[in-house]
C-alpha positions as CSV (number, residue, x, y, z in Angstrom):
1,X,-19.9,-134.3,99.2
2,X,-23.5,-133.4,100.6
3,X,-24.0,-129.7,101.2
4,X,-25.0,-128.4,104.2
5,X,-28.6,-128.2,105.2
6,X,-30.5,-124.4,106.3
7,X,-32.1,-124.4,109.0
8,X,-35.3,-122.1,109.0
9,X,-37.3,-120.4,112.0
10,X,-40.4,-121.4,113.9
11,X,-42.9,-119.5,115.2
12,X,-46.5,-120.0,116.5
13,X,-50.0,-118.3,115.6
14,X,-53.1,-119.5,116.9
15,X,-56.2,-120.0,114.7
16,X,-59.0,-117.9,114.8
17,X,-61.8,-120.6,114.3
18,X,-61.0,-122.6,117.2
19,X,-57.8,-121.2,119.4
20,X,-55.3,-124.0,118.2
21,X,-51.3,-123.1,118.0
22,X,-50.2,-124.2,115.0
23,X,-46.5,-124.0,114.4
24,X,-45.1,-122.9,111.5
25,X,-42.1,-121.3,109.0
26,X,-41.4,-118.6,106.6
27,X,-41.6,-118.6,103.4
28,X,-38.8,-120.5,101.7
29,X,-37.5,-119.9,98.1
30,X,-39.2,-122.8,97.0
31,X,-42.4,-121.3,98.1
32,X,-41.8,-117.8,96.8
33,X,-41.0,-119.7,93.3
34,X,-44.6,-121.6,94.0
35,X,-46.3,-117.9,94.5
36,X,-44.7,-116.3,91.4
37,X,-45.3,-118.8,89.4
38,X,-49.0,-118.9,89.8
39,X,-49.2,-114.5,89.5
40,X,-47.9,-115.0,86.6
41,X,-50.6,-118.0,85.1
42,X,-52.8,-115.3,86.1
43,X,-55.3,-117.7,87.2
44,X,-57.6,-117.9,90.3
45,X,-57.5,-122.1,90.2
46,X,-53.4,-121.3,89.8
47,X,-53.6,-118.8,92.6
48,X,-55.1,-120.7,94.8
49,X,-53.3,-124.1,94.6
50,X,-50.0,-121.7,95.4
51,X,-51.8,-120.8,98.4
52,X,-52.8,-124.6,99.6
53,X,-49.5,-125.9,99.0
54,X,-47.4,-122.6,100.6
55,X,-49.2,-122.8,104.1
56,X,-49.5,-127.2,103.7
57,X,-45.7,-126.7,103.6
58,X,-45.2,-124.1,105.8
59,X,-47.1,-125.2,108.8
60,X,-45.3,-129.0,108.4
61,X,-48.4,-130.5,107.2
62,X,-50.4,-129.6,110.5
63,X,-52.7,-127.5,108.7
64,X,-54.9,-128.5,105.3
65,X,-55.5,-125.9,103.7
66,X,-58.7,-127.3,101.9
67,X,-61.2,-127.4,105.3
68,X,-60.0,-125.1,107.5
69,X,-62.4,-121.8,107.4
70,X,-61.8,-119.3,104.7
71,X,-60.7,-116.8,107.8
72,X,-58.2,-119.1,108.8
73,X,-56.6,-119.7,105.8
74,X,-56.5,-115.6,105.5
75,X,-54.7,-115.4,108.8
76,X,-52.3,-118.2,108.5
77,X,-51.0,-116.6,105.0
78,X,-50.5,-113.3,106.3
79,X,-48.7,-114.4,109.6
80,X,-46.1,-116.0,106.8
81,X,-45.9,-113.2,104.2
82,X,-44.8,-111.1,107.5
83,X,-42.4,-113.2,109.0
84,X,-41.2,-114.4,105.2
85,X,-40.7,-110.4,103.3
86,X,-41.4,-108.5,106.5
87,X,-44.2,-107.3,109.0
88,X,-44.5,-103.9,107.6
89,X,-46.2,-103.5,103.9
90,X,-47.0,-100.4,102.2
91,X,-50.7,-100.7,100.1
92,X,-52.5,-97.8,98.1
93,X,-56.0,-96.9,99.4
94,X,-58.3,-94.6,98.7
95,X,-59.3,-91.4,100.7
96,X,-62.5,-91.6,101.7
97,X,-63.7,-88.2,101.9
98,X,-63.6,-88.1,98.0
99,X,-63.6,-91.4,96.9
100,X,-60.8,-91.1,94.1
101,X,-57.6,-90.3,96.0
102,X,-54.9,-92.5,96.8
103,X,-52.1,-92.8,99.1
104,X,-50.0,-95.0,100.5
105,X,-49.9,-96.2,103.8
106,X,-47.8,-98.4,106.2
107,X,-49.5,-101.3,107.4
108,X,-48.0,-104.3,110.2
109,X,-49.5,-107.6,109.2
110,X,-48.5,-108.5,112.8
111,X,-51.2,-106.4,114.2
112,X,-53.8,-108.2,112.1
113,X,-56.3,-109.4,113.5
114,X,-59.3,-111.8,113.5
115,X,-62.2,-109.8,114.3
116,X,-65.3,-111.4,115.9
117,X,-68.7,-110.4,116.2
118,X,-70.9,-111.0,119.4
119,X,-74.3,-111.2,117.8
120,X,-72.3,-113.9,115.1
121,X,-73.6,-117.4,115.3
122,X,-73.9,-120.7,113.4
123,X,-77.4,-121.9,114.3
124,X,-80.2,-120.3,111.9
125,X,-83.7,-120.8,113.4
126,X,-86.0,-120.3,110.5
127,X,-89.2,-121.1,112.3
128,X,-90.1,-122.4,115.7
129,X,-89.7,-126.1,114.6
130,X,-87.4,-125.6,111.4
131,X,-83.7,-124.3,111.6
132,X,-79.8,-124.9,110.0
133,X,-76.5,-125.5,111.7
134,X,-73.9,-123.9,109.2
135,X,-70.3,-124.3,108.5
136,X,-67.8,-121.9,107.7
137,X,-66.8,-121.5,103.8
138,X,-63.6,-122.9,102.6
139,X,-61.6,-121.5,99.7
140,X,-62.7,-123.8,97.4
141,X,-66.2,-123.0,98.3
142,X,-65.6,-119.4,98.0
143,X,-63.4,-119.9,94.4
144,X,-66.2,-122.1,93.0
145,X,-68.7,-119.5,93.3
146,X,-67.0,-116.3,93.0
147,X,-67.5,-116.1,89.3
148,X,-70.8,-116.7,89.1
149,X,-74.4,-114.6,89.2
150,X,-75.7,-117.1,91.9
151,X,-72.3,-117.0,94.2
152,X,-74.4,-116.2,97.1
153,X,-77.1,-118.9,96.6
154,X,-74.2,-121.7,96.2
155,X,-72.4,-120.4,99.2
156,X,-74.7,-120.8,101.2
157,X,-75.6,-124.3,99.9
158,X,-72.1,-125.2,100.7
159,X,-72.0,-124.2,104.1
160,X,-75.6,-125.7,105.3
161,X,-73.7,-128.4,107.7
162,X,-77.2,-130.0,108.4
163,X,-81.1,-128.9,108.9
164,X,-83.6,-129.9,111.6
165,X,-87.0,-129.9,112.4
166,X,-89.1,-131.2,115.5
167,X,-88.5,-134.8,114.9
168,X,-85.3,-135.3,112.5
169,X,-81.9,-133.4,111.6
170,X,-80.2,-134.1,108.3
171,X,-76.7,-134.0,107.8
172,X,-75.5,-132.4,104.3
173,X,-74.7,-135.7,103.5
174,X,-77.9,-136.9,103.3
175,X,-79.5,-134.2,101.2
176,X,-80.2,-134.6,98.0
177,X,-78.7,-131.2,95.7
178,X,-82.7,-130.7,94.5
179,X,-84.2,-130.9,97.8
180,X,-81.9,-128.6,98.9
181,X,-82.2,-126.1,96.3
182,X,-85.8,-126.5,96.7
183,X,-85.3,-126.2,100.5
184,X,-83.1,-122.3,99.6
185,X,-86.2,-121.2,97.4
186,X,-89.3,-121.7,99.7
187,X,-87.3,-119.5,102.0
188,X,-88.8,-115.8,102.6
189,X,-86.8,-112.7,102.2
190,X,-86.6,-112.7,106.1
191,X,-85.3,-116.3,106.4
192,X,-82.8,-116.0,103.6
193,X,-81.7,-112.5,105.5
194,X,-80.9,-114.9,108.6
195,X,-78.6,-116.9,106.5
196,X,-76.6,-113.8,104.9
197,X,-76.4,-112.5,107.9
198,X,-74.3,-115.8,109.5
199,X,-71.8,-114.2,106.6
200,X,-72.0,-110.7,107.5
201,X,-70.9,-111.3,110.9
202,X,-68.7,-114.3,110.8
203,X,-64.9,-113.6,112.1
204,X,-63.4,-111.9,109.4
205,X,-59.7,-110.0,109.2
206,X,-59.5,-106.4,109.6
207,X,-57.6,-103.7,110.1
208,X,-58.3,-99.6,110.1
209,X,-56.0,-97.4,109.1
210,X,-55.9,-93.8,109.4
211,X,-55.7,-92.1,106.0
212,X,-55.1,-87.8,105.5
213,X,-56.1,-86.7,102.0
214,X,-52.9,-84.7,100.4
215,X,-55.4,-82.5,98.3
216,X,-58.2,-81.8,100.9
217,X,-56.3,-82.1,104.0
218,X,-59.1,-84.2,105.4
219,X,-58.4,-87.3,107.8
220,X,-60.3,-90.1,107.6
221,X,-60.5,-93.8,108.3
222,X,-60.1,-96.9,105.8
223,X,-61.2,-100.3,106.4
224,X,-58.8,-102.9,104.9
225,X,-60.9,-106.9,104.7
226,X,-60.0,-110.0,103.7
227,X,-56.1,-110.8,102.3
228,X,-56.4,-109.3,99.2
229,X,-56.4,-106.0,100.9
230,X,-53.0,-106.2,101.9
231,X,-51.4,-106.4,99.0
């Protein structure tokens, strides 16, 4: 005799990048038994593969995981750890007026937000002829060079989405990995400062939270980026 079949909420978020509702579904125990699984392999490549397949699931295939924008991926997994274990989540920062003290705070992963930046934008002019459209960094990107002394430089390299000049634009396609390399190093300190800052001011989650010292009494303000700060 079959057993009966669970049915499991929707819901909808929209994706920072681009505005698109994507619906989707809590966590299931499958999916928590993905997630604890990979904490405890204790490694990033484990990690991350939990991740992929959690929100693939989760959002009924809509979504893959591998070439949406880092930021979106961020978002989408902490609109389902809130609707899976609960909006609210307690996290231990530290005070900032003495840089040692911690305390816990309550934090809604509803209220999270994508934050943009108005000066933010994705085409680098390098000189009056020369300039780079980039792409946003997936998590692969990011994973691949996260452990590395060059992590910036590769980065980048993975989010040029082509490069143009007065007569021709090259898609990353085209480019061959030592022109491009070479391309990165004939770059000034001014020109490569253009390209961090694309980085600096993408969309990116945050959240502040208000924080009082026990010990000093002071109040002060902590700055909570990026999804492993809420956990």
């Amino acid at each position: 005799m079959a057993l009966p079949k669970l049915a499991s909420a929707k819901y909808e978020l929209t994706l920072p990048s681009n505005g698109k509702k994507v619906e989707f579904r809590p966590f299931l125990v499958k999916e928590e038994k993905l997630l604890l699984m990979a904490q405890s392999a204790g490694t990033e490549e484990d990690q991350i593969r939990a991740i992929k397949d959690i929100i693939n699931n989760c959002t009924f295939e809509k979504v893959d995981p591998s070439i949406i924008p880092f930021f979106d991926l961020e978002y989408i997994f902490l609109q389902l750890r809130g609707k899976s274990v609960g909006e609210t989540t307690k996290i231990s920062v530290t005070c900032p007026d003495d840089g040692k003290t911690k305390v816990e705070v309550e934090v809604n992963l509803a209220d999270i937000k994508c934050v943009n930046n108005v000066e933010h934008t994705d085409h680098i002019k390098l000189s009056e002829n020369i300039g780079i459209m980039m792409k946003y960094p997936m998590i692969d990107v990011m994973a691949k060079a996260s452990d590395k002394p060059e992590a910036a430089f590769d980065i980048i390299k993975g989010c040029i989405s082509s490069i143009y000049d007065s007569e021709n634009v090259t898609d990353r396609k085209d480019m061959e990995e030592k022109d491009l390399d070479e391309f990165i190093e004939s770059m000034n300190q001014e020109q490569f400062e253009k390209l961090n800052d694309f980085f600096t001011t993408m969309p990116r989650i945050k959240e502040e939270v208000k924080v009082k010292n026990p010990n000093t009494g002071v109040e002060g303000t902590v700055v909570l980026e990026g999804m492993a700060s809420f956990f």
